[in-house]
C-alpha positions as CSV (number, residue, x, y, z in Angstrom):
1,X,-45.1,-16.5,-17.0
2,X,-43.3,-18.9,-14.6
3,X,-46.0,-19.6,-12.3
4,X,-49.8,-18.7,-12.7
5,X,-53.0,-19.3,-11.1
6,X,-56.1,-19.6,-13.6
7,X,-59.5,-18.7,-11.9
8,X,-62.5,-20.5,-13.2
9,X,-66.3,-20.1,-11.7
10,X,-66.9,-23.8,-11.8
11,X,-65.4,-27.1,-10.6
12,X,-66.1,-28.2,-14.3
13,X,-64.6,-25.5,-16.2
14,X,-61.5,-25.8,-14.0
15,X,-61.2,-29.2,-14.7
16,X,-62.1,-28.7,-18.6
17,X,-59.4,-25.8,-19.3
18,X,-56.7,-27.7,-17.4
19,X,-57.2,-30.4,-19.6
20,X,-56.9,-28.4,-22.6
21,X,-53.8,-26.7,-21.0
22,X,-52.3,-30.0,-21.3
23,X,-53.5,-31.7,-23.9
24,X,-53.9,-28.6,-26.5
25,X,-51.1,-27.0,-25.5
26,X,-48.8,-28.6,-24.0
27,X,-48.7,-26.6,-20.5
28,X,-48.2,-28.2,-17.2
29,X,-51.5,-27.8,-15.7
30,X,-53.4,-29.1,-12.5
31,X,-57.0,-28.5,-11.7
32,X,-57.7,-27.7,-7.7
33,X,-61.8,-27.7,-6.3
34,X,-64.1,-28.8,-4.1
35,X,-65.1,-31.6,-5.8
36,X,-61.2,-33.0,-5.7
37,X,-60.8,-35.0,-2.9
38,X,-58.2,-33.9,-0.4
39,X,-55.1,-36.1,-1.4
40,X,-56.1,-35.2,-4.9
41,X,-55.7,-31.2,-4.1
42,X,-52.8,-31.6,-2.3
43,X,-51.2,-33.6,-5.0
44,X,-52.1,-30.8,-7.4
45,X,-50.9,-27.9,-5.0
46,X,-47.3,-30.1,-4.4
47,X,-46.8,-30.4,-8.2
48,X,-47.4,-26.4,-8.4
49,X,-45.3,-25.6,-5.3
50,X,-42.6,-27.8,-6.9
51,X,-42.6,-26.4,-10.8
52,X,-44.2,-29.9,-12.2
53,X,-47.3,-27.8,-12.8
54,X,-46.9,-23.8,-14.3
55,X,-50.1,-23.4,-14.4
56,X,-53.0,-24.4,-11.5
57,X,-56.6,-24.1,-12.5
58,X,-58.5,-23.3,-9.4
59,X,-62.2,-22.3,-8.1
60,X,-62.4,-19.9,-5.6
61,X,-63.3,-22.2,-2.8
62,X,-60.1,-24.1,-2.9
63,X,-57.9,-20.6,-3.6
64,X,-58.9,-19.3,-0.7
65,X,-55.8,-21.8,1.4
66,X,-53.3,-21.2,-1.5
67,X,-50.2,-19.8,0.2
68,X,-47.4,-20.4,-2.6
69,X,-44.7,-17.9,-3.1
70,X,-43.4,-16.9,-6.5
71,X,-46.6,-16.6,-8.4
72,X,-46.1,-14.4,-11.2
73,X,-49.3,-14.1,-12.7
74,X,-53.6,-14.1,-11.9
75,X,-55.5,-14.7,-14.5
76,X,-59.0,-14.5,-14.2
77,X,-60.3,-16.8,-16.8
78,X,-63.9,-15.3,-15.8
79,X,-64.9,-12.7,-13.6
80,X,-66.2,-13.7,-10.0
81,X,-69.6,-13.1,-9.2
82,X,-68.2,-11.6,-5.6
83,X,-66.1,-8.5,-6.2
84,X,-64.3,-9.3,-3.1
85,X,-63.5,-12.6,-4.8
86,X,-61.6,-10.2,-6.9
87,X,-59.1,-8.8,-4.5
88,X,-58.5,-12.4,-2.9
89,X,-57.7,-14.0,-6.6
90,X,-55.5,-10.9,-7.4
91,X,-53.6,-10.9,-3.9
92,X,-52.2,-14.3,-4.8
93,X,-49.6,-12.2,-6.7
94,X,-48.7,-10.1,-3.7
95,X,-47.3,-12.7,-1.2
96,X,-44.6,-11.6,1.0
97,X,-44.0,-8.0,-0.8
98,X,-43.3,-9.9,-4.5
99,X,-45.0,-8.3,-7.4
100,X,-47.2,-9.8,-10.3
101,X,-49.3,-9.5,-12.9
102,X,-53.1,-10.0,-12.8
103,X,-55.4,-9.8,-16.5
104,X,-58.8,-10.6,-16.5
105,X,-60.9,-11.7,-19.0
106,X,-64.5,-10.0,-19.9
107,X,-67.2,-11.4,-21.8
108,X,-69.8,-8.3,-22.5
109,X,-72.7,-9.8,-20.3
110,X,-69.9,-9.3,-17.3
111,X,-69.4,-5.4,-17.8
112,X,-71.6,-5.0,-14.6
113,X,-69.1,-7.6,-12.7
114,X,-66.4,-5.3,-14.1
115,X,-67.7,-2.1,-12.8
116,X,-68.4,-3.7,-9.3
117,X,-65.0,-4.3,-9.2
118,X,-64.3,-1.0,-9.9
119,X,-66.0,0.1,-7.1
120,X,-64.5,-2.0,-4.6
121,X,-61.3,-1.3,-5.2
122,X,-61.6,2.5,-6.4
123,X,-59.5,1.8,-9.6
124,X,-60.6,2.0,-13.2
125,X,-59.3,-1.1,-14.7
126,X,-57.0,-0.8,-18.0
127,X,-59.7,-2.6,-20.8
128,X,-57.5,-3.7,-23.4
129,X,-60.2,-4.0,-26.8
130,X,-57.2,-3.7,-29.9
131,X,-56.2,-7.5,-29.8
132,X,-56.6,-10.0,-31.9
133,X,-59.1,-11.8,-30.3
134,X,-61.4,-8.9,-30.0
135,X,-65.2,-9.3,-30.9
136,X,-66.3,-7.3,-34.4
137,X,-68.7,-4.6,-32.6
138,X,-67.8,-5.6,-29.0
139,X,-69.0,-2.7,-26.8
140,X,-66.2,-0.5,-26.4
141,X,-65.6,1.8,-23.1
């Protein structure tokens, strides 16, 4: 994982796992939103762009300009409400014919999230419940 993008729903949860990113583990991470002002995002986006940061932590409103090449994984930290949001978060892998590797996380109360995604995109996504961070008596599909 050389370079990622980490979608959050909120401005405050981007800011808060970036933060932990850093702090906890020791990952080069910036936080990019709305509520950033605009020197401030394209600080965070330069220090991306250029390696400082592995890792950007980013709302959908401010992902939607992201044009960086050489992302190698999505992760969706949670699930958008939009399933479009979906496809524009997982597309940042896809730039210029490159391949990557989008995972999702899914908290129970977003299984209906999950199967609008489905939907949209006509794919039944791989669910992944045998790891180690699986909930004892997490619904199972």
């Amino acid at each position: 994982m050389t370079r990622a993008i980490v979608f959050t729903r909120t401005k405050h949860g981007a800011d808060r796992l970036a933060d932990q990113l850093r702090r906890n583990h020791r990952v080069g991470a910036e936080a990019i939103h709305g509520n950033k002002s605009q020197g401030a995002r394209q600080r965070a986006l330069e220090d991306f762009r250029a390696g400082r940061a592995r890792v950007l932590v980013a709302t959908d409103i401010a992902a939607r300009g992201i044009d960086v090449d050489g992302i190698t994984h999505v992760i969706n930290y949670e699930l958008p409400n939009d399933p479009e949001s979906y496809v524009h978060r997982i597309g940042r892998t896809a730039r210029a014919g490159a391949r990557g590797v989008a995972l999702s996380f899914c908290e129970p109360a977003e299984r209906d999230q999950l199967r609008d995604i489905e939907r949209l995109t006509k794919q039944r996504l791989k669910v992944v419940t045998d790891h180690p961070y699986a909930r004892p008596g997490a619904p199972q599909r």
